[in-house]
N, C-alpha and C positions, 0 to 999 in steps of 0.2 A: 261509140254511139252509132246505133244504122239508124239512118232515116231513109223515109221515102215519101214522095210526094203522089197524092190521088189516097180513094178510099182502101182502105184494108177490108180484104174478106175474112171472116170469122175473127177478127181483131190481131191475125198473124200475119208473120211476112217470111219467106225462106229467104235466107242469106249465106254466103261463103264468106269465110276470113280465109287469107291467104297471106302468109308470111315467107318471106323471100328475103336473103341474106345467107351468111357462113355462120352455123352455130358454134361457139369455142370450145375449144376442148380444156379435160380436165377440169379440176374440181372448180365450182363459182365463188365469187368472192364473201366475205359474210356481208351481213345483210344487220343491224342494229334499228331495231324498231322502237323498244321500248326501255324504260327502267324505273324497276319498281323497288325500292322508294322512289321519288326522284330532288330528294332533298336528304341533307344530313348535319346536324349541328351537333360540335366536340363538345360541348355544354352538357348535353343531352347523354351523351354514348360517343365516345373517340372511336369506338370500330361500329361499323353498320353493316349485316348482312344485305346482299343488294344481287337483285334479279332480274339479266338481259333477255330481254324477247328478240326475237328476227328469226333469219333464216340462214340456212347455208354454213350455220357453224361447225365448224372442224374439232377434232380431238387436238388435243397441245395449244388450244388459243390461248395467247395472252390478252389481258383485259389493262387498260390503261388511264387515265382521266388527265387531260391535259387544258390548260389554262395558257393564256402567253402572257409572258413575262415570268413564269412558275415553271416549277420543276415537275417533270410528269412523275404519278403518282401510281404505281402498280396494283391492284389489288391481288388478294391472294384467292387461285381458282378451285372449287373444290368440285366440280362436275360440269362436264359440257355434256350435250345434247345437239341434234341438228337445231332446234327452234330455240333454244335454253341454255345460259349459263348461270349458274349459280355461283358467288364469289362474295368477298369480305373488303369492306375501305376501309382504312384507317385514316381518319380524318385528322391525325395528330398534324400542327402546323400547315393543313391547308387553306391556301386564304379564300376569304369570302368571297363568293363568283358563282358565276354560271362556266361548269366545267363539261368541256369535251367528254363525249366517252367515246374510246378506240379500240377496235377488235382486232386482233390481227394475228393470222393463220400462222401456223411452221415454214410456208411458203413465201411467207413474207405480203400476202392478200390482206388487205385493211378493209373495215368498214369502220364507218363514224356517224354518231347521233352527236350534231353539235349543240351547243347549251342545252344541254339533258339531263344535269345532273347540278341543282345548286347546294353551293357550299354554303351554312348560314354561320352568320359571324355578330358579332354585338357593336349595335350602333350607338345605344347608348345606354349605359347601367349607372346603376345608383342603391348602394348601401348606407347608413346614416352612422357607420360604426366609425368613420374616420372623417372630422371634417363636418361632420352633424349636416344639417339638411339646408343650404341657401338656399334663398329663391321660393322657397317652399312654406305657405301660406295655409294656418289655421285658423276657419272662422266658420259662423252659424247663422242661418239664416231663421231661424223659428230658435228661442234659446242664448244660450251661450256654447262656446268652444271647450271642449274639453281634450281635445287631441293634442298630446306632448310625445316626444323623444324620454323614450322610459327604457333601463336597463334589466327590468325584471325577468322579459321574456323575448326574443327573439329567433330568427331564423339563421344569418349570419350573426357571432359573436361581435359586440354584446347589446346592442342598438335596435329597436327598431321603434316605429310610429306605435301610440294606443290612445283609445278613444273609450271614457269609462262610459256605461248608462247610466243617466240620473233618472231618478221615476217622477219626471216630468214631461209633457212633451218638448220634444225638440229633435232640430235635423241640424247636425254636424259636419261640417266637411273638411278634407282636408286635400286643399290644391297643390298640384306635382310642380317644381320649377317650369318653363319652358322645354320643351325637348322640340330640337333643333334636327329636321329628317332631311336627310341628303337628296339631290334632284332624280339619284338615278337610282333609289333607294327600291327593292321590288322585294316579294315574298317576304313581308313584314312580320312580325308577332311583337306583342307587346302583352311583358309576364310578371307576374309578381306573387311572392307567397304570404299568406294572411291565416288567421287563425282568430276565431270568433268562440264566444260564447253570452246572445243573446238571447234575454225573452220569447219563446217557440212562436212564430207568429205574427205577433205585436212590435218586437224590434226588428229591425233588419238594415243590411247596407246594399248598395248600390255603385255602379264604374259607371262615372260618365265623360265624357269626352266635350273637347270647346280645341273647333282650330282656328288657327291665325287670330285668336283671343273671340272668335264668333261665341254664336250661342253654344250655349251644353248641350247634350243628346246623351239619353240615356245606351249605354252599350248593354247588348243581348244578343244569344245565340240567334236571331231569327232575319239578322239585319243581311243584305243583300255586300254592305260597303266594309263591316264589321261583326264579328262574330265570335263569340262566346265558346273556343274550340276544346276549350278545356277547364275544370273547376266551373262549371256552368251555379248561376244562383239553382240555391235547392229546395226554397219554397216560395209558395205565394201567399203575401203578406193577407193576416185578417183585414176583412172588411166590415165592420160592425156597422149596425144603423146604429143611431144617435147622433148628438153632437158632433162635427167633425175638430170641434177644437180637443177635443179626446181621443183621437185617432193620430197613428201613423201617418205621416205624411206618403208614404207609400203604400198606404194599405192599398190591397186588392192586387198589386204591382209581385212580381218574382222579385227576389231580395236573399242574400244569405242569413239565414236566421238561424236559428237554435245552436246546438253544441258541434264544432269541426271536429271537435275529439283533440287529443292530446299534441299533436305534432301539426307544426305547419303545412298546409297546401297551396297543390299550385295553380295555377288560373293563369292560361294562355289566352290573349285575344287575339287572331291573324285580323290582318288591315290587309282583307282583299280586292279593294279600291285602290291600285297604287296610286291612279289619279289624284283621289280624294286626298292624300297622306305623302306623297312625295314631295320634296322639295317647303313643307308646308313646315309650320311652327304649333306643335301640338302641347296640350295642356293633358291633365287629368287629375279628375278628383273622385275622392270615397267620399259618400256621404251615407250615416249611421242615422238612421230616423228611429223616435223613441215615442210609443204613447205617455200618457197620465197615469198609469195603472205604477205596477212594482219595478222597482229595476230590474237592471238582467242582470244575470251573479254574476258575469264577469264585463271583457268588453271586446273591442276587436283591434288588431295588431297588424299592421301593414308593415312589409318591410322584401327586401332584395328585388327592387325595380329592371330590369332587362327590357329596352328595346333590340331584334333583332330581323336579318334581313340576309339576302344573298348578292347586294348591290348597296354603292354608298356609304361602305364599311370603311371607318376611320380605325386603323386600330385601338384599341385601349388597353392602357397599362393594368397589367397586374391590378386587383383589389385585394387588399389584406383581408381575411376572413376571420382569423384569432393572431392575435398581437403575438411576436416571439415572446416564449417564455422559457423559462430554466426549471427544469425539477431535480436535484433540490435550487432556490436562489441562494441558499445559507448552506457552502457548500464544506464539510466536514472533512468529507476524503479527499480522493484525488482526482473526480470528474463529475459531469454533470450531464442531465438529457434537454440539450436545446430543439424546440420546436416550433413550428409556423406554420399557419393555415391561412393560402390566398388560392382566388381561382381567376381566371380571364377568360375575354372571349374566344381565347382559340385553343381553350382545352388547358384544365391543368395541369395533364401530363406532359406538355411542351415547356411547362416553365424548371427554371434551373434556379437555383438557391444556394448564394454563395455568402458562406457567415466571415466575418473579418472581425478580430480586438482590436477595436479603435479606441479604448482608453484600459488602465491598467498597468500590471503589471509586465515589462518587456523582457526584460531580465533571461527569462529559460519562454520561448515561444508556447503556446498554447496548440497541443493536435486536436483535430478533427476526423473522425472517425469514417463522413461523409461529408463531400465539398463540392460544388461548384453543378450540381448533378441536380435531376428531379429529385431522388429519393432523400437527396440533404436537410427536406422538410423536416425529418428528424433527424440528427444526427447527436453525436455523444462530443461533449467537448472535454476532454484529459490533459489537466494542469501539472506544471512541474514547479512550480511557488505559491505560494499562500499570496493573497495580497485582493484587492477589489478589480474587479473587468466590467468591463462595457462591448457587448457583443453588437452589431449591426450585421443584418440577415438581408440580402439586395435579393429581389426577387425579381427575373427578368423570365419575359417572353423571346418567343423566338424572331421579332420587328425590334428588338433592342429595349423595350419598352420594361420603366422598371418599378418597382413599387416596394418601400424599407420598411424595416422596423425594428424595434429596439427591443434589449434586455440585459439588465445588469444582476451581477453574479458576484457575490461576496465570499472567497475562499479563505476559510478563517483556520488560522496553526491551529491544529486538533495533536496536541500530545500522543505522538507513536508509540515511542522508544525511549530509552532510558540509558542513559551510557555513563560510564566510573572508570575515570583513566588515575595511578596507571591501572590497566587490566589486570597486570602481571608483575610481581616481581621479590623482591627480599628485600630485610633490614635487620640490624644487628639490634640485639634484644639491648633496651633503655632508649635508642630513638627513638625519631617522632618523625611522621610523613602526615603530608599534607595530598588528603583524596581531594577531587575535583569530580564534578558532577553535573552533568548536561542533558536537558530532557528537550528531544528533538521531536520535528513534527511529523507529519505524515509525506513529507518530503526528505527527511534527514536533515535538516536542517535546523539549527539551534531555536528555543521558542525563548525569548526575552520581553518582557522578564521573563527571569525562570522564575516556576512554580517552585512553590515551597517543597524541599526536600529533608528527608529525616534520614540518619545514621544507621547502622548495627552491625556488632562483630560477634562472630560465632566462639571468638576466644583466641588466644592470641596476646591481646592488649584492650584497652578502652576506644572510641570514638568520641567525641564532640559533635551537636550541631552542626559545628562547622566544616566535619570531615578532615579534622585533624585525630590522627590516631599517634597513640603509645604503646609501643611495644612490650609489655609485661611481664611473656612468657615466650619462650623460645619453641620452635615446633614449627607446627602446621604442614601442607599450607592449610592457613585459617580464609574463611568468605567474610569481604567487608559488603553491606548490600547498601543500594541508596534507591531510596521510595519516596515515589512521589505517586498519591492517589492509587491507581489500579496499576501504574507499570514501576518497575523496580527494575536496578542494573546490580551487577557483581563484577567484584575485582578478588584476588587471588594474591594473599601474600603471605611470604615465607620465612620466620624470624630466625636468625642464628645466634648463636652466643655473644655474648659481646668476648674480645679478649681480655684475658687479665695474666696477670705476672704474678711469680714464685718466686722467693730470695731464699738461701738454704741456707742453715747457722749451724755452726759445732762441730763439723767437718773435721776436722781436728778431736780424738780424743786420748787416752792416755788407760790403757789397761785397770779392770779392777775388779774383774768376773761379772760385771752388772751387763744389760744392754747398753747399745750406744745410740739412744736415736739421734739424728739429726734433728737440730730447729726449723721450723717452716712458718713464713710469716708471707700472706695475698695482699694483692692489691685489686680489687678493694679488698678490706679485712674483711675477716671471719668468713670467707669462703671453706667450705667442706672439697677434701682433697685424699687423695692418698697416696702411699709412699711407699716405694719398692727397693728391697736391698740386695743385688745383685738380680735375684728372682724372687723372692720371699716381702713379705708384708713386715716378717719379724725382725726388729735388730738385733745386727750381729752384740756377739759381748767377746769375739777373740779379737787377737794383732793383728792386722790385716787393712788391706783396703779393700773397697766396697763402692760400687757403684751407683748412684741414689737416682732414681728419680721419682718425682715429687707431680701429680697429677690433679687437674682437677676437678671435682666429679658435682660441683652445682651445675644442674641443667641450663641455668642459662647464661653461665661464662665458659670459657676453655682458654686452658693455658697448662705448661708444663716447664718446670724446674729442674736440672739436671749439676748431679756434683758426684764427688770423691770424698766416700768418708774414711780416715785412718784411722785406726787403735795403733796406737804406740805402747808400746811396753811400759810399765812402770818404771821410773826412775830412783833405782836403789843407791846411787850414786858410784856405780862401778867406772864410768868416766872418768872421776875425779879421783879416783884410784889406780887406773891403767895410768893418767895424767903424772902420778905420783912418781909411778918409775920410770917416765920419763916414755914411754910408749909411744910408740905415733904407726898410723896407716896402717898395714897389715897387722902386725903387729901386736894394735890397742884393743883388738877383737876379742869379744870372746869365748870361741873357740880357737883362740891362735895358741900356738905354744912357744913363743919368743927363746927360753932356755933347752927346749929339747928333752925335757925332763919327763917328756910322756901325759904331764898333765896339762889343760889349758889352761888357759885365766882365770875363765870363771870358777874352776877347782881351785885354782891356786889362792883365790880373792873368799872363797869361802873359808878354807883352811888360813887363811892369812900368813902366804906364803908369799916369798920371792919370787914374782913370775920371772926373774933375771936370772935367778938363783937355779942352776940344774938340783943342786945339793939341799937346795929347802923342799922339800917333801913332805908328805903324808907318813908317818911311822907308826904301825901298828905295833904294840906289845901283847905278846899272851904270857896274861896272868895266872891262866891254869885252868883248871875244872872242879867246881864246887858245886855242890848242889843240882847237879843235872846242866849246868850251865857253863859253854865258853865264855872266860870273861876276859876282853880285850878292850884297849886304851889310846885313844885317838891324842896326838899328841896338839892338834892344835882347830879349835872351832872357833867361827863368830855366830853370832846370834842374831845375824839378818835373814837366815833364809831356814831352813826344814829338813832335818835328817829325815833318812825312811831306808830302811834296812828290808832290804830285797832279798827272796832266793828263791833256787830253781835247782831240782837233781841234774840237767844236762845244762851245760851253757849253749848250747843250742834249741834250749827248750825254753818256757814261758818262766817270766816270772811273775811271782806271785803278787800280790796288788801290797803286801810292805806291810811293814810295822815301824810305826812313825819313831821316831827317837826325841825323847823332850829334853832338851837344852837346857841342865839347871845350873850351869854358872860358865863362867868363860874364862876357864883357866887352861892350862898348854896342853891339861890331859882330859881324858873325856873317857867314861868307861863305859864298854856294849859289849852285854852280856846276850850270847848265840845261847838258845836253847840247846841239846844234845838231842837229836834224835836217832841216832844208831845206823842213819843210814849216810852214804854221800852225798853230802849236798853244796851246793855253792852261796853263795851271799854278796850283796853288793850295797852299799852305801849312795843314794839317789838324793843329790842335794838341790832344793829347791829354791829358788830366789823368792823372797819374801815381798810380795806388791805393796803395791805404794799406797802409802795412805790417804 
C-alpha cells in the first residue's frame, strides 16, 4: 500500500518499489493454493479425481494428504503443470478429518494447504432392516397415523418406513429418534432415500427439522443455516379457493409430489450452520399432507438415514444391507454360493468378511473358496459330508468394528453312486453267493437307510431280492447289476464246474469176439461222459490190455476216470490139463514143448497127446488116391477147438485162407481127404482153440 499525505494532482502519485536482498537460486518451492473438490466421502465414490491450484510446480511431484495420528495417504499423479496438478485419492480407509495436502518436488521442496481437503465419514446412520426403528415416533396431527415398517418395498434390503394416502384430509408425520451431533462436528449432510407416489399436486411431503426438542422448521433449498443440496421438493402444492378444511395442509408450499418413478432417490441436506447443529440434539420428521379429494395410487417410503460430516466422526460398525444367504439352502451337491451385502461409513471396499461353521457337521472341515478378504462377500462354500451347517459371516471395518449375520445350509445325501461287492470273481457251478449292495452319496459315502435295491443276471444263475445268487450254468463271465432308481452297479462273476467222480466196472474181461466196454457209473449219476480205449471211442474185442479213460462232458461238472482193461483169453480148461501131467512153470505153456517131440502143448492137448510122451505124436496114414482125392487119416482129435487145412505152392509163400475141417466123431482116426490138383503144393493143419462160452 503507498500512501501519501496532502492533495493529489490529477488523482495520481509517482512512486518507486525498491527491493533489496539475495534472490535464491534454483528452482522455487511449490506453492498449493487450491483444491478442487475440497471434500471426499468413500460412500459416495472410494476414488475421487482431485485438482491442485498454485504455483511453482515441478515435473516428478508427488502429491500426498496427511492427517496426525494417520498414515499418509499418496494419491496417484497423472499430469503436472507449473500452476496444476491433476491426480486421483483413494479414499479407502481414510478417517474423517480435515486433511493436509503436500507437494513435494524430486528435490525434496514441499508445499502444504493445511486443512484443505475434508475426509467425510458417517456420524450417524440408520437402516430399519436390523433392530427395526426405536425411538422413532408415528403420529398425525390433522387425521390419524398411517406410517409403519413395511417390507414390500425398500432401498436397503428388506425394511423400510411407508406412509399410505387415504382420500381424506390429513398430515402425517413420522419423527426420526434423536440424532446426537458431536461438538466438533463440521461440513455436515444429512441424507436419506425415499420414493413417493402421490396425488400430482394435492398430496405432497415435507423435511422438517426441531433442535434441542425446539420448534420445527420447515427445511428447503433457500435457507441460509440449511439447504436442500440435493433431491430438492419438485413441486408446489395446489392452492385452491374454497374451504380450507379441503385443502392440503401445505398447499401453495414446494412439497414432493406426484410419481419418483420406479427406483429410490436421494436427498442430501448440508447443515451449513455448524453453529446451529454442532454439539446440538437434532430431530427430524416427514410429514405427508393429503386433501379430501381421491387418494394417491401409492404412498411414500422413507428409508437408509445417513448423518455425515468431516469432524465428530464416531466410527460406526458395519450395517448389514441383505442378511447372508445360501443359494442353494437345500444343498444336493457338493457346495453352495454363500453371500452378504453390508456397507459402512468408511467405504465398503475396506470391510473384510470372514465366514466360520459355527454349528454342524465337524467331521471333514468345510472350504471356502473366498475368506477373510473384501471379495468374500461372495464366496462358494464346498462340503465333504452331508449333514445341516450354520454359517456366521463377521463383517468388519478397518477401526475393528464389526457387524454378523447368519445362514443355515442343509446338505442332504443325494444318491451318487451305486456299488456291488464282490466286483469280481468265481464260483463253482450249484453254489450260492451272497451280492451286497451299497448306494453312496455324492461324497462316497454310504446313504442309510439304503434305498430300495432290485437284482438281475444276465445268465449264469438266478438272483433274489435279496442278492443272493445260484449258480445254474457254468460259463461266463456273466453281469450281476443292482439298481436302485437312476444309478445302478455291476459285479462280474465266473462259474466253473462243479467236480464230480468216475468209478470204472468190468476191467476184467474174458475173450469172446464181442466188444468189451468197460462200466462207467458218476457221481452225481447220470452225468453224460465219454470213454476212450487206448486212443479210440470203440472197444476193443481182442486179448489184450487197454487203457481207459473215462471223461466228463456235462458242461457244468468235470471230472475224469482212468483204468486198465484186460481181455483174457477164453478158458478152455488147458490148465487143468497141463495140471494133469503134472506140468509146472516153463514147462505148463502153451507153446512149451516139455518131450522134445517138436510139437507143443497146445498141439499136443488138441491131438490128445502126451505132452511127456516124445513117442505120442501126430500120425498121418495115406490111404491112397480115389476119386481125384488124397485121402489121409489123423490118428487122434478132440473136439474143442477147429481144424482148417491150409496150403500154399512155396513154404515161403502165402497161405491160403483154409478149408475148415468138420469134426464128426472123436475116435483115434480122423480122415482128410487133399484134393489132387497136379501141381506141387504144400498143406498144413491150423488148430484153433475153441472160445468159451
Amino acid at each position: 500500500m503507498v500512501s501519501f499525505s496532502g492533495p493529489l494532482t490529477n488523482t495520481t502519485q509517482n512512486y518507486s518499489l525498491i527491493l533489496s536482498g539475495t534472490a535464491p537460486s534454483g528452482p522455487l518451492p511449490p506453492s498449493v493454493l487450491a483444491v478442487t473438490p475440497d471434500s471426499g466421502d468413500a460412500l459416495d465414490s472410494a476414488s475421487v479425481p482431485i485438482t491442485l491450484s498454485g504455483t511453482s510446480f515441478a515435473a516428478g511431484a508427488d502429491v500426498k494428504f496427511t492427517l496426525a495420528g494417520q498414515s499418509d495417504v499418496h494419491a496417484t499423479v497423472h499430469s503436472v503443470s507449473s500452476t496444476s496438478i491433476s491426480c486421483t485419492l483413494d479414499l479407502t480407509g481414510m478417517t474423517a478429518g480435515l486433511w493436509n495436502v503436500v507437494v513435494t518436488h524430486p528435490d525434496s521442496q514441499t508445499g502444504t494447504l493445511a486443512n484443505a481437503f475434508a475426509v467425510i465419514g458417517t456420524i450417524w446412520s440408520r437402516n430399519f432392516d436390523i433392530g427395526g426403528a426405536p425411538g422413532w415416533i408415528p403420529d398425525a396431527n390433522i387425521g390419524s397415523s398411517n406410517w409403519a415398517l413395511v417390507a414390500t418395498q425398500s432401498h436397503t434390503p428388506s425394511i423400510s418406513w411407508f406412509a399410505s394416502r387415504p382420500a381424506s384430509r390429513n398430515t402425517d408425520n413420522l419423527v426420526s429418534e434423536p440424532i446426537e451431533i458431536p461438538a466438533d462436528a463440521i461440513r455436515m449432510k444429512l441424507s436419506f432415500w425415499h420414493k413417493f407416489d402421490l396425488e400430482t399436486g394435492n398430496d405432497g411431503g415435507v423435511l422438517e427439522f426441531s433442535i434441542n426438542g425446539g420448534t420445527w422448521f420447515r427445511v428447503n433449498n433457500t435457507g441460509s443455516a440449511e439447504e436442500i443440496i440435493s433431491g430438492d421438493y419438485n413441486l408446489t402444492l395446489n392452492n385452491p379457493k374454497g374451504d380450507p378444511k379441503n385443502k392440503n395442509e401445505f398447499a401453495g408450499s414446494p412439497a414432493w409430489s406426484g410419481n419418483s418413478g420406479s427406483s429410490f432417490t436421494h436427498v442430501v441436506v448440508a447443515l451449513k450452520d455448524t453453529a446451529k447443529y454442532a454439539g446440538k440434539s437434532l430431530r427430524a420428521r416427514w410429514r405427508l399432507a393429503t386433501n379430501s379429494t381421491v387418494a394417491s395410487p401409492g404412498g411414500w417410503h422413507v428409508d437408509s438415514l445417513r448423518l455425515s460430516g468431516a469432524g465428530g466422526v464416531v466410527n460406526q460398525p458395519p450395517s448389514i444391507l441383505a442378511e447372508a444367504a445360501a443359494n442353494p439352502a437345500f444343498v444336493s451337491g457338493t457346495s453352495t454360493d454363500l453371500t452378504v451385502a453390508a456397507t459402512d461409513d468408511g467405504g465398503e471396499a475396506a470391510l473384510t468378511y470372514t465366514w466360520a461353521a459355527i454349528g454342524g457337521t465337524f467331521e471333514r472341515p468345510v472350504s471356502l473358496s473366498e475368506n477373510g478378504n473384501n471379495t468374500a462377500k461372495d464366496t462358494t462354500a464346498t462340503f465333504a459330508i452331508s449333514g445341516n451347517y450354520s454359517f456366521e459371516v463377521t463383517v468388519r471395518d478397518p477401526a475393528g468394528a464389526t457387524a454378523t449375520s447368519n445362514v443355515e445350509v442343509v446338505v442332504a445325501a443325494t444318491p451318487g453312486s451305486l456299488t456291488v461287492a464282490p466286483e469280481s470273481g468265481s464260483m463253482v457251478f450249484g453254489q450260492t453267493l451272497q451280492f451286497q449292495a451299497g448306494v453312496m452319496d455324492q461324497f462316497g459315502d454310504p446313504i442309510t437307510p439304503r434305498p430300495e435295491i432290485s437284482w438281475s443276471a444276465n445268465g449264469g444263475g438266478s438272483i433274489d431280492a435279496g442278492g443272493f445268487f445260484t449258480a445254474t450254468a457254468a460259463g461266463g463271465p456273466y453281469t450281476i447289476t443292482a439298481q436302485s432308481g437312476t444309478l445302478s452297479g455291476n459285479a462280474s462273476i465266473t462259474i466253473t464246474p462243479a467236480p464230480a467222480s468216475i468209478t470204472l466196472g468190468n476191467l476184467t474181461q474174458t475173450y469172446d469176439g464181442s466188444p468189451k466196454a468197460v462200466s462207467v457209473v458218476t457221481d452225481p449219476p447220470d452225468l453224460a461222459y465219454t470213454v476212450i480205449y487206448d486212443t479210440t471211442e470203440t472197444a476193443p474185442t481182442e486179448v489184450g490190455s487197454y487203457a481207459v479213460v473215462a471223461t466228463i462232458t456235462d458242461p457244468n461238472y468235470e471230472g475224469q476216470g482212468n483204468g486198465t482193461l484186460v481181455i483174457e483169453p477164453a478158458d478152455d480148461g488147458y490148465a487143468a490139463w497141463a495140471s494133469s501131467y503134472g506140468l509146472e512153470g516153463e514147462d505148463a505153456g502153451p507153446a512149451a514143448d516139455p518131450d522134445g517131440d517138436g510139437m507143443s502143448n497146445l498141439i499136443e492137448r488138441a491131438f490128445d497127446f502126451d505132452p511127456t510122451d516124445p513117442n505120442s505124436r501126430l500120425k498121418l496114414a495115406l490111404d491112397g488116391i480115389a476119386s481125384g482125392m488124397v485121402s489121409l487119416r489123423v490118428n487122434k482129435v478132440v473136439p474143442s477147438g477147429n481144424l482148417l487145412l491150409q496150403s500154399c505152392t512155396e513154404l515161403d509163400g502165402a497161405w491160403d485162407e483154409g478149408l475148415p475141417l468138420v469134426v464128426t466123431e472123436t475116435t483115434s482116426d480122423f480122415p482128410i481127404e487133399i484134393p489132387v490138383s497136379g501141381t506141387r503144393c504144400f498143406y498144413r493143419l491150423l488148430y484153433q482153440a475153441a472160445p468159451a462160452p
